[in-house]
SEMINU-363468 format. One record per residue (C-alpha): x, y, z; residue in one letter. Coordinates in steps of 0.2 Angstrom, whole numbers, padded with zeros to 4 digits, always signed. Layout:
% SEMINU-363468
XYZA/...
END
This chain:
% SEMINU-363468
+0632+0058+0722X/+0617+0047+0718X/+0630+0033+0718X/+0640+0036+0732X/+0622+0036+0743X/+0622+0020+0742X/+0640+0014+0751X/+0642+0031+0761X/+0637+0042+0775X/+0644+0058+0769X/+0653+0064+0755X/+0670+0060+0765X/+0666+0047+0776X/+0663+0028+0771X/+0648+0017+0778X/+0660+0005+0788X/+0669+0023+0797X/+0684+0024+0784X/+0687+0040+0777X/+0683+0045+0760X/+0700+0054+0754X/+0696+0068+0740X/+0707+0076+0731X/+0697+0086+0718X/+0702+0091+0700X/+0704+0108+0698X/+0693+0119+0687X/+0703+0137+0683X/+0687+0147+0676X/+0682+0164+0676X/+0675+0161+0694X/+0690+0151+0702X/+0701+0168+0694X/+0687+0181+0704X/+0689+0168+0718X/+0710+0168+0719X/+0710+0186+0717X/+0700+0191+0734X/+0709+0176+0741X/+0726+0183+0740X/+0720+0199+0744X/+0712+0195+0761X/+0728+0186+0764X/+0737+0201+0762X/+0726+0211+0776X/+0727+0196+0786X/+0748+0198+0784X/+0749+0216+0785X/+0736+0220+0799X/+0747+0219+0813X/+0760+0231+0805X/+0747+0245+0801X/+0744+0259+0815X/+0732+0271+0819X/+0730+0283+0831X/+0748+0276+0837X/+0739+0260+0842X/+0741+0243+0831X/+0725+0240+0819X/+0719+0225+0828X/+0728+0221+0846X/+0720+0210+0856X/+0730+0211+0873X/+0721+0195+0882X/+0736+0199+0897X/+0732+0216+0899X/+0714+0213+0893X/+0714+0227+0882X/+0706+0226+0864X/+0711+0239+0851X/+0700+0240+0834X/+0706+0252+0822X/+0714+0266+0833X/+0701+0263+0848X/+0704+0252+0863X/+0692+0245+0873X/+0693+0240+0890X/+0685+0222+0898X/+0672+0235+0906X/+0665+0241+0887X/+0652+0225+0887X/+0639+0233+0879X/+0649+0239+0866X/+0658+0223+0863X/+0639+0213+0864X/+0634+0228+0852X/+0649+0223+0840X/+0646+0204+0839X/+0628+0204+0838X/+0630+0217+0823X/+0642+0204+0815X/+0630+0191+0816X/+0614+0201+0809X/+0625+0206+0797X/+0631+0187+0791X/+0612+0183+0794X/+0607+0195+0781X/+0622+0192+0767X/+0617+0173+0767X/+0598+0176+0766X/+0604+0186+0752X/+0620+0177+0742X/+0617+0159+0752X/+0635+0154+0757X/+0644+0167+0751X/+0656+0170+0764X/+0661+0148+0765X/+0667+0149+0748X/+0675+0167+0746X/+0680+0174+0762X/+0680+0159+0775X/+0702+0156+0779X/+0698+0138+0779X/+0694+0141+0761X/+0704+0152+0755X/+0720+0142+0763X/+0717+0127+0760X/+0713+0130+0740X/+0725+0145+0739X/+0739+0139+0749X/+0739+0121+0753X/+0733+0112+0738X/+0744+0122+0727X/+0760+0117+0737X/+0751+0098+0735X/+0749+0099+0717X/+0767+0106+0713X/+0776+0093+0722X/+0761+0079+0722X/+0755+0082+0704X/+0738+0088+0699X/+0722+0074+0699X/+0719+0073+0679X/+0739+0074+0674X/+0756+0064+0674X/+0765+0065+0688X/+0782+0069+0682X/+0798+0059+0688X/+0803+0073+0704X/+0783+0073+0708X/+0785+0053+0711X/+0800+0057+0721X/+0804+0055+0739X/+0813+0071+0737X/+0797+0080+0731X/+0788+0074+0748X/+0798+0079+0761X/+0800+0098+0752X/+0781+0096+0752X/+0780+0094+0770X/+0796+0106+0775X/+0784+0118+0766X/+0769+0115+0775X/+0779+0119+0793X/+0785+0132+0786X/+0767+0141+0780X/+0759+0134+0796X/+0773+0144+0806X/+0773+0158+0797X/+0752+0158+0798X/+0756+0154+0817X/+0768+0169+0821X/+0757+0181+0812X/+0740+0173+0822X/+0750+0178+0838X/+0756+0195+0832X/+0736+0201+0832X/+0737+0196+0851X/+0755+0202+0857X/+0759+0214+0844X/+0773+0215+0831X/+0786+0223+0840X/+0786+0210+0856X/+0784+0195+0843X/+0798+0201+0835X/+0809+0202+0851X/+0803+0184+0855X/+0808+0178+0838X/+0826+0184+0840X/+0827+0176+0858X/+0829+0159+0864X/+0813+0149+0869X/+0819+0144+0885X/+0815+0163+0889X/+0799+0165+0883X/+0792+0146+0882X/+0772+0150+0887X/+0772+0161+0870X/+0785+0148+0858X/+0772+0135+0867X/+0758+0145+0859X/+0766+0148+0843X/+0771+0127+0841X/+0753+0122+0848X/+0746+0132+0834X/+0757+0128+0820X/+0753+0109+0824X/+0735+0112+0823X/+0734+0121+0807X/+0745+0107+0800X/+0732+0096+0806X/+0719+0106+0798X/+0727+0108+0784X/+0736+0094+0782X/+0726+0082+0787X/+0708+0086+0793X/+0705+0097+0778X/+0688+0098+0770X/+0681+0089+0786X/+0683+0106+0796X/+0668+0111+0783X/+0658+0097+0784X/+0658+0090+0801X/+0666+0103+0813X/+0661+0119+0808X/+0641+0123+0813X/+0637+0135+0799X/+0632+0121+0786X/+0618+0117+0798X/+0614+0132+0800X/+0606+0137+0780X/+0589+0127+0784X/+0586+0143+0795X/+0596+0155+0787X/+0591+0154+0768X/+0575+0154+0760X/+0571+0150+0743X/+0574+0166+0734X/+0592+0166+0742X/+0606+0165+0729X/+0615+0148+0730X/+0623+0138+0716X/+0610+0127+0709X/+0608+0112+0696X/+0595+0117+0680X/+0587+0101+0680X/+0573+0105+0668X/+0588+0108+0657X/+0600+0096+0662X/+0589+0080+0664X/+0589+0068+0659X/+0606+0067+0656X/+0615+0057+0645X/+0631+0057+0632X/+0626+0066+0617X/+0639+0074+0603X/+0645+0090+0601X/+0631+0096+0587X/+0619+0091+0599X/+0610+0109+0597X/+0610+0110+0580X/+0600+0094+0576X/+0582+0085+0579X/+0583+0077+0594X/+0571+0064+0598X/+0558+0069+0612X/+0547+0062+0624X/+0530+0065+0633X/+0528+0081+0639X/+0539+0087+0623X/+0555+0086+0634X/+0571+0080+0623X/+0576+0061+0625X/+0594+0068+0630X/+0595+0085+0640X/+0612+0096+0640X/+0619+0086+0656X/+0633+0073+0649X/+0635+0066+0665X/+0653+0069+0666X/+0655+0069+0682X/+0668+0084+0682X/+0654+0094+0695X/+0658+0080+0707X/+0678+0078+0703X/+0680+0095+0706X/+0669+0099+0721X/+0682+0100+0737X/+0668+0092+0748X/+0666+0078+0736X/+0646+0082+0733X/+0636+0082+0717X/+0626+0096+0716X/+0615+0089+0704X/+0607+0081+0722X/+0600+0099+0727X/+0607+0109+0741X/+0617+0100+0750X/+0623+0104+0771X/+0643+0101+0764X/+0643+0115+0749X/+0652+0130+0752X/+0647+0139+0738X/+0665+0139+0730X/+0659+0138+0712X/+0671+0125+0705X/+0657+0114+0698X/+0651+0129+0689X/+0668+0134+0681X/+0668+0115+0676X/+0650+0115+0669X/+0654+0130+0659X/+0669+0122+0653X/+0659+0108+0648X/+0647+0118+0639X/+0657+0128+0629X/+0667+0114+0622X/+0651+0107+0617X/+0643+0121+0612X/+0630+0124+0619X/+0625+0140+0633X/+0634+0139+0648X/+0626+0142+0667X/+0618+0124+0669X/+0626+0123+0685X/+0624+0143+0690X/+0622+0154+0705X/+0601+0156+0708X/+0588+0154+0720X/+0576+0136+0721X/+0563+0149+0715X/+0570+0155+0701X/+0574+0140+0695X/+0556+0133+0698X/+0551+0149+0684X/+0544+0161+0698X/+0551+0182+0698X/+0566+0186+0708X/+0560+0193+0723X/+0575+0204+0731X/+0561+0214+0746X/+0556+0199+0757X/+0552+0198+0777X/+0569+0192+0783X/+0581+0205+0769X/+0570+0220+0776X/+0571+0213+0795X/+0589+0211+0793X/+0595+0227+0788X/+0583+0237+0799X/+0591+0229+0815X/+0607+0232+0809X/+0603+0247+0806X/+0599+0250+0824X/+0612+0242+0830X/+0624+0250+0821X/+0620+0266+0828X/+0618+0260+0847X/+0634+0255+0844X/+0641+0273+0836X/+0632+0283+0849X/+0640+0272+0865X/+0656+0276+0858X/+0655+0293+0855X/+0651+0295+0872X/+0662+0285+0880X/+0676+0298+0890X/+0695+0295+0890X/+0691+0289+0909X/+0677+0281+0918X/+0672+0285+0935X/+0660+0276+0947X/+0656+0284+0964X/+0651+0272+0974X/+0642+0270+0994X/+0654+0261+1006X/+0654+0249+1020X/+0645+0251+1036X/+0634+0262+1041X/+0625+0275+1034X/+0635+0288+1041X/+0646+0294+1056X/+0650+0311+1065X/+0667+0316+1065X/+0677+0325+1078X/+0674+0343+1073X/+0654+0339+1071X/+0653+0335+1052X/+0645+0320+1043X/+0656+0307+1036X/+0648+0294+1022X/+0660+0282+1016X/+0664+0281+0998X/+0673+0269+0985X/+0677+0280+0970X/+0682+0266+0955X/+0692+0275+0942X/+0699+0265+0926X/+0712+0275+0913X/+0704+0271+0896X/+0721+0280+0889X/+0738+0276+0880X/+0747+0283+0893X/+0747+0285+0913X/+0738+0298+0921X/+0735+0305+0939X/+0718+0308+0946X/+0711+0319+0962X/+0695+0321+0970X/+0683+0334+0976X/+0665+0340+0980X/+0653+0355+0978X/+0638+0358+0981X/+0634+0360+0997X/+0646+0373+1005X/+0661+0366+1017X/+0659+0349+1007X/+0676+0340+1005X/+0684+0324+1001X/+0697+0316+1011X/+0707+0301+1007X/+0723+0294+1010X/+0723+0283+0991X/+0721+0302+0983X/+0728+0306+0971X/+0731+0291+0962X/+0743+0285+0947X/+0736+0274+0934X/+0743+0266+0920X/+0733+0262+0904X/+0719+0251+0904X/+0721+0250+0923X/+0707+0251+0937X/+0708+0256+0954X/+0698+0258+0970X/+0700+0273+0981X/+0693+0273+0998X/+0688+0290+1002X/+0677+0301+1017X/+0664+0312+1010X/+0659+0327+1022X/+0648+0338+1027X/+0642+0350+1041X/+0626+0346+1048X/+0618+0362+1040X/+0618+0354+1024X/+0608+0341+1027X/+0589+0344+1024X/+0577+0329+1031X/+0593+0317+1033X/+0601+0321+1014X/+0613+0331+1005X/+0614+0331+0983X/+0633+0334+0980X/+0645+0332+0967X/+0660+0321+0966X/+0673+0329+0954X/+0687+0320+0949X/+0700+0327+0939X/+0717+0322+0929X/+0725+0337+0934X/+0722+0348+0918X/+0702+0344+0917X/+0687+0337+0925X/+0685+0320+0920X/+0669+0315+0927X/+0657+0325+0938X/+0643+0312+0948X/+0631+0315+0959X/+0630+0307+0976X/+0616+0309+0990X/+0623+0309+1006X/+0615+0302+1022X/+0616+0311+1040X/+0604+0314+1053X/+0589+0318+1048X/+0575+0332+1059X/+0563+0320+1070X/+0570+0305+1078X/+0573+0293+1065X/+0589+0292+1054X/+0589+0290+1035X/+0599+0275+1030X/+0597+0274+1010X/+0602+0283+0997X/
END
């Protein structure tokens, strides 16, 4: 990239504002073959996730309408914060610690920018576009070839776009959509076209840009690597200098320098690292914000190398330590800090959801005063008991009280029907008789019940008159 510096800002973007168009050679190595084998596999649980069911339940619905969120057979409601602050958090740690660890692993392997874009898209390019390096053949040059190019593109990006919106609406309503006419549905075929035309855009047009000026994570490595993490690296005390040398390189006396360093090192300076980079940097320049670890100039090194014959792994994956001659050190600060608060976190999370009940229940103090004496000489308290139906199907709740002997629960909201996910408030009068009050309070229990068990029992002080001549009025 040392002369691209010179004329331009980033690796895709010209000094005067133009763009810098790259259309990268491919390298098919041993690491590009890894790379299209966990690529099409996390295509496939992208596809198939929202045909998979557990528990009855899609594997991953999130019902922003009915704001209900199912993960894996479990459903959580807009009330489970902690839990879902518990869930991201974890996920963060956890993409803290793999990069600390393998660098920017998950950019070059795992991110869907990546893996479309390399695995998708620039195959249909290079089939109907030809590959950079090789003759374009007569249907390659024709207009023909182009618009099948593009018909193609729509029709992945729609196909990417209906499968997008089955992991919110689910597969069995998309699929009634997609047999209607979008004049009945046309907020969801809105959706579906808005989408499409982004990842066309992305795709498309914005490609390699989305890594280098849109997405954060590339700014992020100054904070989250440290130089024992495992990025791809340049040898430069073997590469350098560089220079064209022949194929028996190796096997005879080279010339040397000062310092005993050959006049040539094993870098030809072909150029192919930088040909074949999909963000258009030389990674002979260092660590770089637009890498994404994808390993192409590494299959195209080795490539390099072996014709030569000389030892492959010039351009390799390695820490800046390692390749400064210090021991590998895998037990460092942040890789022990890391996994310790994931640890933690991992179990908050585990023993929240284990001890969260089919139904929650909060028994609340209501409006006005404190308490009120009713007809037949019994104190009143005003309640609000807030029920929400964390189940797959409808259930009717009642309420009661003990404790405290005559103690009931009056309410003209009782019982109440809720369907799932749903939350309602029932309005309801607590009483007591005056002898079960004890210096202006009375400990009872609010039982509410689904009609075959006792979903929740909460304690509740309840205010009345208290001996003496003032009147408690707090819980």
């Amino acid at each position: 990239m040392a002369a691209m510096q010179a004329s331009s800002v980033l690796s895709t973007l010209e000094a005067d504002g133009r763009r810098h168009w790259i259309d990268p050679k491919p390298s098919f190595g041993k690491l590009w073959r890894w790379r299209r084998a966990v690529a099409y596999i996390l295509i496939a649980i992208f596809t198939l996730l929202p045909y998979i069911t557990i528990n009855s339940k899609p594997a991953i619905l999130l019902d922003l309408s009915a704001r209900r969120f199912t993960f894996f057979g479990k459903t959580f409601l807009p009330t489970d914060t902690l839990l879902m602050a518990l869930l991201f958090v974890s996920l963060s740690v956890g993409i803290f610690l793999v990069t600390a660890v393998m660098g920017r692993l998950w950019c070059g392997w795992g991110c869907p920018q990546t893996v479309y874009m390399e695995f998708v898209y620039r195959p249909i390019e290079r089939f109907f576009s030809g590959t950079p390096g090789r003759a374009k053949t007569a249907f390659q040059q024709s207009a023909l070839a182009m618009v099948l190019k593009y018909a193609l593109y729509v029709l992945v990006s729609c196909f990417l776009a209906h499968t997008f919106l089955a992991y919110f609406v689910g597969v069995e309503r998309l699929v009634q959509w997609v047999q209607m006419s979008p004049a009945k549905h046309p907020t969801p075929f809105l959706v579906m076209a808005v989408t499409t035309g982004l990842m066309l855009f992305d795709f498309v047009y914005f490609r390699e840009q989305t890594c280098i000026v849109a997405c954060p994570y590339g700014r992020f490595q100054s904070v989250l690597l440290d130089r024992h993490s495992r990025i791809i690296t340049y040898d430069r005390e073997r590469g350098e200098p560089r220079g064209k040398a022949v194929k028996r390189a190796r096997e005879v006396a080279l010339p040397v320098v000062s310092g005993g360093r050959p006049a040539v090192g094993d870098c030809v300076d072909c150029k192919l690292c930088v040909t074949t980079c999909p963000t258009g940097i030389d990674i002979r320049n260092g660590l770089q914000m637009e890498c994404v670890n994808c390993a192409q100039c590494i299959d195209a090194c080795d490539a390099v190398m072996t014709r030569l014959n000389r030892p492959t792994g010039l351009i390799r994956y390695a820490s800046e330590a390692a390749m400064e001659g210090e021991k590998p050190r895998l037990l460092r600060p942040r890789v022990v800090i890391y996994p310790a608060i994931l640890v933690v976190l991992i179990a908050a999370f585990v023993v929240v959801l284990l001890r969260k009940a089919d139904t929650d229940v909060n028994v609340l103090r209501g409006m006005g005063a404190p308490f009120s004496v009713l007809a037949d000489s019994t104190v009143a308290n005003q309640i609000k008991i807030k029920i929400v139906n964390r189940r797959d199907r409808a259930a009717t709740y009642t309420a009661a009280a003990r404790g405290a002997e005559g103690v009931r629960v009056s309410s003209e909201m009782l019982p109440i029907t809720l369907e799932p996910g749903e939350m309602k408030t029932a309005l309801a009068i607590l009483a007591a008789p005056p002898s079960a009050f004890k210096d202006g309070t009375c400990v009872v229990e609010v039982v509410v019940s689904d009609g075959t068990k006792d979903v929740s029992v909460t304690s509740y002080r309840m205010m009345g008159p208290a001996t003496g001549h003032h009147v408690e009025s707090s819980r």
